[in-house]
LOZA-920223 format. One record per residue (C-alpha): x, y, z; residue in three letters. Coordinates in steps of 0.1 Angstrom, whole numbers, plus 5000, padded with zeros to 4 digits. Example, Ala and Ser with C-alpha at 12.3 -4.5 7.8 and 13.67 -1.06 7.14 Angstrom:
<nodes>
<node><x>5123</x><y>4955</y><z>5078</z><res>ala</res></node>
<node><x>5137</x><y>4989</y><z>5071</z><res>ser</res></node>
</nodes>
This chain:
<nodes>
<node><x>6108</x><y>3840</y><z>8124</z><res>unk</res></node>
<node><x>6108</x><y>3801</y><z>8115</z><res>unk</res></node>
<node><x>6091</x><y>3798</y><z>8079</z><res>unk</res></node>
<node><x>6064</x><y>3773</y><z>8076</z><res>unk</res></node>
<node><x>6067</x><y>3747</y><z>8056</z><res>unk</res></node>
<node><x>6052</x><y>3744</y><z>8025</z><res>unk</res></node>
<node><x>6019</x><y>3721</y><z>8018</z><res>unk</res></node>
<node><x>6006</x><y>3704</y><z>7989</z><res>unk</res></node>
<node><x>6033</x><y>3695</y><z>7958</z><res>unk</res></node>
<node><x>6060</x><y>3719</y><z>7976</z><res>unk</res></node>
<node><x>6087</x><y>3704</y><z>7994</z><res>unk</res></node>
<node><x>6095</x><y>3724</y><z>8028</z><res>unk</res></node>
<node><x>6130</x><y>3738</y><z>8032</z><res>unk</res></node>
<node><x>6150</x><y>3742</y><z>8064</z><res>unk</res></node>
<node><x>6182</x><y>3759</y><z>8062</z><res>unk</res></node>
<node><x>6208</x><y>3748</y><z>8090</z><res>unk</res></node>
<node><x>6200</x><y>3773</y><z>8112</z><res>unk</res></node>
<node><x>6165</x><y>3768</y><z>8111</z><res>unk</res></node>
<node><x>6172</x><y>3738</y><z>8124</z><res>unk</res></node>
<node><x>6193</x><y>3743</y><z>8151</z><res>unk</res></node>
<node><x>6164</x><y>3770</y><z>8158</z><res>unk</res></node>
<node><x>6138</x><y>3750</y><z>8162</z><res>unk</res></node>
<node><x>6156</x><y>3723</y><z>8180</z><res>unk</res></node>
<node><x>6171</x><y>3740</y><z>8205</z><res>unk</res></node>
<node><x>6138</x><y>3763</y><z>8216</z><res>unk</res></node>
<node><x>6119</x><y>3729</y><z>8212</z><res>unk</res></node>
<node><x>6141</x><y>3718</y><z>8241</z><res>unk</res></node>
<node><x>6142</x><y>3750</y><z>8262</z><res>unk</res></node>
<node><x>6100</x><y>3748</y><z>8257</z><res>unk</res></node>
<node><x>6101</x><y>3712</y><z>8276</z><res>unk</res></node>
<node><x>6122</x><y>3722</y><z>8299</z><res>unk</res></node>
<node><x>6147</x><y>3692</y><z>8287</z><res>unk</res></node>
<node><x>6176</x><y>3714</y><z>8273</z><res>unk</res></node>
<node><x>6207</x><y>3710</y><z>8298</z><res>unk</res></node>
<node><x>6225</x><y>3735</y><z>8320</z><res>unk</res></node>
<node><x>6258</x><y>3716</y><z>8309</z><res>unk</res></node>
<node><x>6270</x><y>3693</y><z>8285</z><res>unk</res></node>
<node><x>6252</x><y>3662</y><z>8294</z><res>unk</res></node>
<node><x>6232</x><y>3635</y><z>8272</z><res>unk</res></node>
<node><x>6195</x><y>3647</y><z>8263</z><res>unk</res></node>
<node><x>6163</x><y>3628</y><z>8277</z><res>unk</res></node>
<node><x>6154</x><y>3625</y><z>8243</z><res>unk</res></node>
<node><x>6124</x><y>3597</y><z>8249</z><res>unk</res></node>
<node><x>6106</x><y>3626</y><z>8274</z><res>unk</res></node>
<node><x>6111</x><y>3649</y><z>8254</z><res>unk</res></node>
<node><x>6091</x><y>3632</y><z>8225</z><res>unk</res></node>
<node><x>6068</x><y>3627</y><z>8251</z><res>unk</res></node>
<node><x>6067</x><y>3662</y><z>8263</z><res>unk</res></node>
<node><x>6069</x><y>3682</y><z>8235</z><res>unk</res></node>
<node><x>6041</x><y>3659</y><z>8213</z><res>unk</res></node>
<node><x>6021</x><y>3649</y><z>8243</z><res>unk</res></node>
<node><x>6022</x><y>3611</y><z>8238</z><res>unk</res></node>
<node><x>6042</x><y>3580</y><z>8247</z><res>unk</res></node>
<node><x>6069</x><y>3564</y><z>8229</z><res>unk</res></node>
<node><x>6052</x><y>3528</y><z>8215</z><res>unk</res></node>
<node><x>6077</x><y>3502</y><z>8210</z><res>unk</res></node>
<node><x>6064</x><y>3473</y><z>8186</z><res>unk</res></node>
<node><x>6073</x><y>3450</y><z>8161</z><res>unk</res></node>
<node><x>6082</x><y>3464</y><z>8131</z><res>unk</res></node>
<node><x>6088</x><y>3452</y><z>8095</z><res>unk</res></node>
<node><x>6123</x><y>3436</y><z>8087</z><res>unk</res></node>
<node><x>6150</x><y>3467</y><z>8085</z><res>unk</res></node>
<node><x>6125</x><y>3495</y><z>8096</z><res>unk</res></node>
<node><x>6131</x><y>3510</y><z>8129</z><res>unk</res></node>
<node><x>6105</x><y>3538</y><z>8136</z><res>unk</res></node>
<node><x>6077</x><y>3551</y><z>8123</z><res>unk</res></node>
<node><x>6057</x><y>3587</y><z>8130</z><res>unk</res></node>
<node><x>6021</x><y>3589</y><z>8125</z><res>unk</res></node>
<node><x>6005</x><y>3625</y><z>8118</z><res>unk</res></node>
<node><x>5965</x><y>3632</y><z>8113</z><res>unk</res></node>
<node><x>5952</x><y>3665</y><z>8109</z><res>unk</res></node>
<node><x>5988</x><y>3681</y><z>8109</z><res>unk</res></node>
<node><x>5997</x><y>3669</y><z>8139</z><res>unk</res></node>
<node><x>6019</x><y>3642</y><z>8153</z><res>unk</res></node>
<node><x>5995</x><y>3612</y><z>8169</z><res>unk</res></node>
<node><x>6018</x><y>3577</y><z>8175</z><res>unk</res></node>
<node><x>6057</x><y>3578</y><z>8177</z><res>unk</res></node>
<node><x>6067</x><y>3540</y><z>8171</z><res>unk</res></node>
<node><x>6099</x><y>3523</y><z>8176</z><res>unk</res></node>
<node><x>6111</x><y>3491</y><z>8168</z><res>unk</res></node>
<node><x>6107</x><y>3469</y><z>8201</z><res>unk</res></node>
<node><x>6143</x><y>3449</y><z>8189</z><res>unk</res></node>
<node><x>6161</x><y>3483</y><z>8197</z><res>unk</res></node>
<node><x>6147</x><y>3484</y><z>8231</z><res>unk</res></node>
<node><x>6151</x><y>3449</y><z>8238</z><res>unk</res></node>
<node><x>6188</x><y>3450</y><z>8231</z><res>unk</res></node>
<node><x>6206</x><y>3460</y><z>8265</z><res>unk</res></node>
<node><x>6236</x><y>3470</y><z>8245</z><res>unk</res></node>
<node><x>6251</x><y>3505</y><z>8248</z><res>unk</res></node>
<node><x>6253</x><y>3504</y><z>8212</z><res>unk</res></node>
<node><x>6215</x><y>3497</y><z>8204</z><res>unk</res></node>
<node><x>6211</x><y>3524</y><z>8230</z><res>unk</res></node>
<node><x>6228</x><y>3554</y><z>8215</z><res>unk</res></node>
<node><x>6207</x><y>3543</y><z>8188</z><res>unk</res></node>
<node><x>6176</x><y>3539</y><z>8199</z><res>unk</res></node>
<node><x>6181</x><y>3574</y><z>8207</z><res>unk</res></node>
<node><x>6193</x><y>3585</y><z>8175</z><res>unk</res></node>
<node><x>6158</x><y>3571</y><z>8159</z><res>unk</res></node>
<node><x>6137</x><y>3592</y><z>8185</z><res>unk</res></node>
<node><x>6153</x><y>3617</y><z>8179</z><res>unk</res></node>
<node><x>6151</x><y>3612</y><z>8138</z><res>unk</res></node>
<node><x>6117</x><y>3604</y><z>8145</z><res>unk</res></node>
<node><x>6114</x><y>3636</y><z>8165</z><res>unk</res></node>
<node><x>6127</x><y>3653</y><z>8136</z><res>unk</res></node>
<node><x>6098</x><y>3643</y><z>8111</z><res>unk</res></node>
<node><x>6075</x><y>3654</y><z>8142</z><res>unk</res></node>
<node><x>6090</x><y>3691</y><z>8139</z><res>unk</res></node>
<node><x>6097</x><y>3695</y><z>8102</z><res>unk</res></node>
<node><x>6071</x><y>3679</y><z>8088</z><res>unk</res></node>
<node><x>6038</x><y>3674</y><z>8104</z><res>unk</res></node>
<node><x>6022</x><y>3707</y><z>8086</z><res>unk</res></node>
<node><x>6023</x><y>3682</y><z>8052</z><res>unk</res></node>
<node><x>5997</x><y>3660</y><z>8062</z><res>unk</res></node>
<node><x>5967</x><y>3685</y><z>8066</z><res>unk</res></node>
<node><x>5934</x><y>3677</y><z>8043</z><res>unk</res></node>
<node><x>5955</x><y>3694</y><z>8009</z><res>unk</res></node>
<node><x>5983</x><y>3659</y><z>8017</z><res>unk</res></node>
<node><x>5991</x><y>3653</y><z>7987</z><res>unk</res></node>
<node><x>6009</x><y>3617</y><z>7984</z><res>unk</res></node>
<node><x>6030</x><y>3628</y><z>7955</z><res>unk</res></node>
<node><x>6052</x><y>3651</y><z>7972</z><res>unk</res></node>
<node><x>6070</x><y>3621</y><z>7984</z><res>unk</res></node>
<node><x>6073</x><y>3605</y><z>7949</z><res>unk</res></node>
<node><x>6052</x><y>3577</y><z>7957</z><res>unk</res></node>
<node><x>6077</x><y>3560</y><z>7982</z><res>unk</res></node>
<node><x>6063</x><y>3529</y><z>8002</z><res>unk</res></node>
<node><x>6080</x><y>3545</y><z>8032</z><res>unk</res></node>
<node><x>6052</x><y>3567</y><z>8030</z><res>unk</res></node>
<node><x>6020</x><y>3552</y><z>8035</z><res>unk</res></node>
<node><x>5993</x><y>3572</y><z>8039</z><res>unk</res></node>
<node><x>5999</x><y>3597</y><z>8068</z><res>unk</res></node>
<node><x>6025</x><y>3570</y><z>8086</z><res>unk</res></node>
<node><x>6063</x><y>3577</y><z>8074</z><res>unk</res></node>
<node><x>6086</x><y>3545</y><z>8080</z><res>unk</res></node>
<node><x>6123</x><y>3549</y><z>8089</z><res>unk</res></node>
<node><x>6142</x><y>3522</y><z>8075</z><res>unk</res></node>
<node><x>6177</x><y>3510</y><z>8087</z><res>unk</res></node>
<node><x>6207</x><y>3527</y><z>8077</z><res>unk</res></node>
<node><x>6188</x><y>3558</y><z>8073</z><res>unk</res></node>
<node><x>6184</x><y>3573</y><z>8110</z><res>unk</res></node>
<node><x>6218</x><y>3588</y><z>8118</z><res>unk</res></node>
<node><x>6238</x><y>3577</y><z>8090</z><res>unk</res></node>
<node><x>6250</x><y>3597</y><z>8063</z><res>unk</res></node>
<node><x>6223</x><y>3592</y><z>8040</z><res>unk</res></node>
<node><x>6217</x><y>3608</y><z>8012</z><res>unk</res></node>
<node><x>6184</x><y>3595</y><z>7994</z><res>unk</res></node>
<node><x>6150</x><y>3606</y><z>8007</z><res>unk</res></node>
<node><x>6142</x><y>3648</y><z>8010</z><res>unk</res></node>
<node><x>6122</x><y>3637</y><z>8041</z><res>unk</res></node>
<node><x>6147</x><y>3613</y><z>8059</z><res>unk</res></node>
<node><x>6172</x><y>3635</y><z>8051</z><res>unk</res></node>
<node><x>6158</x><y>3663</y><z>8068</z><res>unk</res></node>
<node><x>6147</x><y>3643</y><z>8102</z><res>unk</res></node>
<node><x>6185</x><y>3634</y><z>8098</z><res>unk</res></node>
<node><x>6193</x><y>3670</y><z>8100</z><res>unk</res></node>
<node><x>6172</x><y>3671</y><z>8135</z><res>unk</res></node>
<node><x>6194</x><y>3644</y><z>8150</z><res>unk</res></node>
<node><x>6224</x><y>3669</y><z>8162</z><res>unk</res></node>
<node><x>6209</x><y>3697</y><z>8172</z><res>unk</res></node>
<node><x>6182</x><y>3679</y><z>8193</z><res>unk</res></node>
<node><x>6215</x><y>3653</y><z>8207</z><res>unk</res></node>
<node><x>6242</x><y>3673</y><z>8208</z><res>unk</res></node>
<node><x>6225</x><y>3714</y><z>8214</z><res>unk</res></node>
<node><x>6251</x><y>3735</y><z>8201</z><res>unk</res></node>
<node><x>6258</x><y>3754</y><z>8230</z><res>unk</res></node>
<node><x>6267</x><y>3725</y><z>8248</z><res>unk</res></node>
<node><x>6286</x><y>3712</y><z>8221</z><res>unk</res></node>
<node><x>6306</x><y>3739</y><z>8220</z><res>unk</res></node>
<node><x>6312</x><y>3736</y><z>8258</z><res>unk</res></node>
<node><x>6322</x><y>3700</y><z>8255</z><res>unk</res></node>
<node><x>6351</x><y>3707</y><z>8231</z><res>unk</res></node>
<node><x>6367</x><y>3739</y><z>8250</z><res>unk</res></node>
<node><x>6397</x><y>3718</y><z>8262</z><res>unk</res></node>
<node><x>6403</x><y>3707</y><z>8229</z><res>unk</res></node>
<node><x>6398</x><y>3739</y><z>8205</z><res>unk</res></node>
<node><x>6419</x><y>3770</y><z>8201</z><res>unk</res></node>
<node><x>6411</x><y>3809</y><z>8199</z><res>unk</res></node>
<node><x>6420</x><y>3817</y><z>8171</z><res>unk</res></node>
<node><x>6414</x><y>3858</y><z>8171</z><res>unk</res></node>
<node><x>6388</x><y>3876</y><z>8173</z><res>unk</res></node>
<node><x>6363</x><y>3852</y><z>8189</z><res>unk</res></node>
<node><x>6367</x><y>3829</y><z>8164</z><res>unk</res></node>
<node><x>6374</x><y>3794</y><z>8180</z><res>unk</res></node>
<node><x>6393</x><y>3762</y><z>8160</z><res>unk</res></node>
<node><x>6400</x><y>3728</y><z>8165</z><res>unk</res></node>
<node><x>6432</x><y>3716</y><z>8155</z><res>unk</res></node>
<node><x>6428</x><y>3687</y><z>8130</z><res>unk</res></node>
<node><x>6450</x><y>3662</y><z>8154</z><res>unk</res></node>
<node><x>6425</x><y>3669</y><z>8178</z><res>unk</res></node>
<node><x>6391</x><y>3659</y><z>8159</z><res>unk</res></node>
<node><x>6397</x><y>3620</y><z>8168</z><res>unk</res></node>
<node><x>6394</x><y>3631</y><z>8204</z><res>unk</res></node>
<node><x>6372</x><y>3659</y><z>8199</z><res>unk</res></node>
<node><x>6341</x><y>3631</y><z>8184</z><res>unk</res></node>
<node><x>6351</x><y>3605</y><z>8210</z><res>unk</res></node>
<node><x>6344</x><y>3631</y><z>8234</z><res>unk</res></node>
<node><x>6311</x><y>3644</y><z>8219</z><res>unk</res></node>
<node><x>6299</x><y>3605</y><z>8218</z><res>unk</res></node>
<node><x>6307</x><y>3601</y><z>8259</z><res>unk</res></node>
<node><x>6293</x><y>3632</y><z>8270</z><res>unk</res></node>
<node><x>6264</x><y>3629</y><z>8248</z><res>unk</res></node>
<node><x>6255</x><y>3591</y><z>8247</z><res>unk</res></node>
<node><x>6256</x><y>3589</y><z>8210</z><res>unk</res></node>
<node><x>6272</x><y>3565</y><z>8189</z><res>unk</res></node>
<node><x>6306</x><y>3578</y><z>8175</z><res>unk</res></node>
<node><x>6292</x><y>3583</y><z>8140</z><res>unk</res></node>
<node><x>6266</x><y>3608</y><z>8149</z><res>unk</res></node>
<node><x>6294</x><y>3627</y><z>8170</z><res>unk</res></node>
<node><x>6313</x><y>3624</y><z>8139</z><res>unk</res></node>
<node><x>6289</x><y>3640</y><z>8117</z><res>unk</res></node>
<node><x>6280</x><y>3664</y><z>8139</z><res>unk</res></node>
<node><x>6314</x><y>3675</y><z>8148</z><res>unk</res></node>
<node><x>6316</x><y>3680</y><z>8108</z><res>unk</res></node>
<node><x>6287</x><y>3703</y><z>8112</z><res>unk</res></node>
<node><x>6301</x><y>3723</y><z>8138</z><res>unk</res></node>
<node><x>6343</x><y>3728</y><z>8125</z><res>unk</res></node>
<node><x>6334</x><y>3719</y><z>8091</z><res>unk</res></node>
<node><x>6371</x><y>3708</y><z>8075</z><res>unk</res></node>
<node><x>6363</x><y>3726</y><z>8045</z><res>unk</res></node>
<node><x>6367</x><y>3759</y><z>8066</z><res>unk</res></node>
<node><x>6398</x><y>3753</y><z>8080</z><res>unk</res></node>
<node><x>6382</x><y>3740</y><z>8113</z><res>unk</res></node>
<node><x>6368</x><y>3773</y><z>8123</z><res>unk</res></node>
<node><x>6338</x><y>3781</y><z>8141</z><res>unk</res></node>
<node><x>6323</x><y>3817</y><z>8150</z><res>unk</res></node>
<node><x>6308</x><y>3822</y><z>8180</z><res>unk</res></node>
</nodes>
């Protein structure tokens, strides 16, 4: 059973395969998780699984989204208009890295802002501004390391991107069986294996990168169990 989050001065906590949990049956709810390894319509299914539209606006200098909650739930989803302006692929893949970040404050954290919100829980940032939470750049997909709360919407990014299953599927060519059932990836092979993860996917190569660290982390010899 996924735990609910805690309210008032307690922060929540998600363990990795919460999160995975909670992304992937979020997907299979809205009907938007893949057969096969293919990129995710991550703007429907923002729209799906919240039941409103993506807004794209003007934003403050450096901030690139912002979710607004009232009543514990998710009301406006806004992203920066200059990402979806720029017909680059690279403003692209990260247009859809911030929904998805976005996305990730929507499923992890909406249950804070109930009538006991208590601003303090988020140590009086001015990222968090009543019940809106801006997402500043160099936060949404990167390895960041500040913020509890940006933190954890970054931990939404792969497994709503890049589903694990289909992850896995992607890399088969380029792992190894390794006995019994366990699966590696040969460290000559993790250049290609994230290159690959960024094509299929249509993600920038630093979110395949980070998730492909989450998947054969190298601190366990590559390995995965399946």
């Amino acid at each position: 059973m996924t735990p609910r989050p805690g309210t008032g001065s307690r922060r929540p906590y998600y363990p990795v395969s919460t999160v995975e949990r909670l992304a992937t049956d979020a997907l299979r709810a809205t009907g938007l998780l893949p057969s096969s390894p293919a990129p995710v319509r991550v703007e429907r299914f923002v729209e799906k699984h919240f039941d409103l539209g993506v807004e794209y606006d003007t934003l403050a200098a450096g901030v690139l989204g912002c979710t607004v909650f009232e009543d514990g739930r998710v009301r406006r989803i806004v992203v920066s208009r200059l990402l979806d302006e720029d017909p680059s692929r690279v403003a692209e893949r990260r247009l859809r890295t911030t929904l998805a970040h976005e996305a990730g404050h929507g499923l992890m954290h909406a249950a804070l802002f109930t009538d006991s919100y208590e601003p303090s829980l988020f140590d009086s940032s001015k990222d968090v501004q009543g019940e809106r939470v801006l997402c500043r750049d160099g936060e949404a997909g990167s390895r960041y390391n500040g913020k509890w709360w940006e933190v954890q919407a970054n931990m939404m990014i792969g497994p709503l991107l890049l589903p694990k299953p289909l992850a896995l599927e992607a890399l088969k060519g380029l792992t190894i069986e390794s006995g019994l059932g366990v699966r590696m990836l040969p460290p000559e092979k993790r250049h290609a294996a994230y290159l690959e993860l960024a094509e299929v996917f249509n993600v920038n190569p630093v979110v395949a990168e980070i998730r492909l660290e989450a998947l054969f982390p190298l601190a366990s010899k590559d390995q995965l169990t399946f």
